[in-house]
Steps between C-alpha positions, in 0.01 A plus 500: 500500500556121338483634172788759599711216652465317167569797262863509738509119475483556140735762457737396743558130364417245191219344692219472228242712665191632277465827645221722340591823364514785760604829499751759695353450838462125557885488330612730702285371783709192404811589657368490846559152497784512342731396822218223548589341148872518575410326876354211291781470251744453821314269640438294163933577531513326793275226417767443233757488697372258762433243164862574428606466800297161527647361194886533647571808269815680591434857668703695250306286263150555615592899521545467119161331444351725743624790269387369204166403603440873602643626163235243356199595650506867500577441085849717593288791455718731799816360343429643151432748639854553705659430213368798293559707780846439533523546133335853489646632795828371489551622151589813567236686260261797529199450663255411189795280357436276832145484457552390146732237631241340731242485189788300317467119518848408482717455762857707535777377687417661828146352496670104483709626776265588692324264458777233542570673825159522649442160451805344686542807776130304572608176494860598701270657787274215527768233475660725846170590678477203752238186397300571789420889375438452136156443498458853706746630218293338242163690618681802579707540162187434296228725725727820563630431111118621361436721786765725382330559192226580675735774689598625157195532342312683765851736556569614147376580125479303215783547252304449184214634310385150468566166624352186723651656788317793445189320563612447862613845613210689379270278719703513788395719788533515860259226620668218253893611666323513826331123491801376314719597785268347768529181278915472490485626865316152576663271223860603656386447845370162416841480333711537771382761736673798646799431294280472212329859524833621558599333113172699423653854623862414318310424144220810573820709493666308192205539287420881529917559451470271189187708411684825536804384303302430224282811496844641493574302158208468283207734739384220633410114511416294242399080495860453426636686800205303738612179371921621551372609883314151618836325359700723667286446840563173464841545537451742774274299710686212478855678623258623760431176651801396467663768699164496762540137522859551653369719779 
């Protein structure tokens, strides 16, 4: 179990954890604490806020650090990977042209505007969601975030022959999805309750539609399109409390 959290620790952020060597089940077995990891990085969120906060920063200005503090400690891993999605599948190419695309280490123009756009549609919605809510949108945005790869990879196929993804989705069964759910179920709860687990619902349905789209485009999911779907439920949570917090 601890050495499961800490492979997701691992692979979720830069933390320098020494994590020995395992193999498809304990990765796999990995991504049941997936929405655990992502509590703790909105709470770490929040704990930078409050400093911010303490030292008279600005709100717009403490959004922006916010941002950049969660770009920093998940090594923009998800936001590489957004960027060669939007690349591949907004190129308008066959379906092994696209998966070329997201081997290709450069970035095209749709991948800087996507990324360009990720990035402030984030700091827009945080700036607007009211001071009282952001740490619940802070816990929320980074839990449901990694639980929707979790929807993903128990949902559909791997895309590739080959590939660190891969590792993940052939360990994956039923238990893992099961006991990952039963861990966002609580984190959003402690989050912010009903409303919370109805956030939970919205981004369950977001994730298997994102899934579906891009089985649609390349047969599947890849790291890439994981990474493009927590950045993208993000954005979605976010606009979610926004909206929820008007009610």
């Amino acid at each position: 179990m601890i050495a499961s959290f800490l492979s997701a620790l691992q692979f979720l952020t830069v933390i320098p954890i020494k994590v020995r060597e395992a193999g498809e089940q304990r990765l796999a077995g990995a991504m049941a604490y997936f929405p655990l990891v992502g509590l703790l990085l909105g709470l770490f969120l929040t704990g930078v806020n409050v400093l911010l906060s303490f030292l008279n920063f600005p709100f717009l200005s403490m959004n922006v650090v916010t941002v950049v503090v969660l770009i920093f400690i998940t090594g923009g891993l998800h936001l590489d990977g957004l960027s060669d999605t939007a690349d591949a599948f907004l190129s308008g190419k066959p379906m092994e042209k696209m998966l070329e695309i997201m081997r290709d280490s450069r970035t095209g123009v749709m991948g800087v505007l996507s990324l360009i756009s990720v990035i402030l549609l984030k700091i827009i919605l945080l700036f607007s969601i009211s001071s009282s809510l952001e740490p619940n949108a802070l816990m929320l945005m980074c839990c449901l975030s990694r639980w929707s790869a979790v929807v993903a990879v128990f949902f559909f196929p791997y895309a590739r022959q080959e590939g660190k993804a891969g590792i993940f989705i052939k360990g994956m069964n039923l238990k893992i999805f099961i006991l990952s759910s039963v861990v966002a179920v609580i984190c959003v709860s402690i989050a912010w309750q009903i409303r919370g687990l109805v956030i939970l619902l919205i981004i369950t349905g977001f994730s298997y539609a994102s899934g579906k789209f891009s089985t649609r485009k390349i047969g599947g999911i890849t790291g890439d399109t994981l990474g493009a779907g927590i950045e993208l439920t993000e954005i979605i949570t976010l606009l979610s409390v926004f909206m929820l917090g008007k009610i």
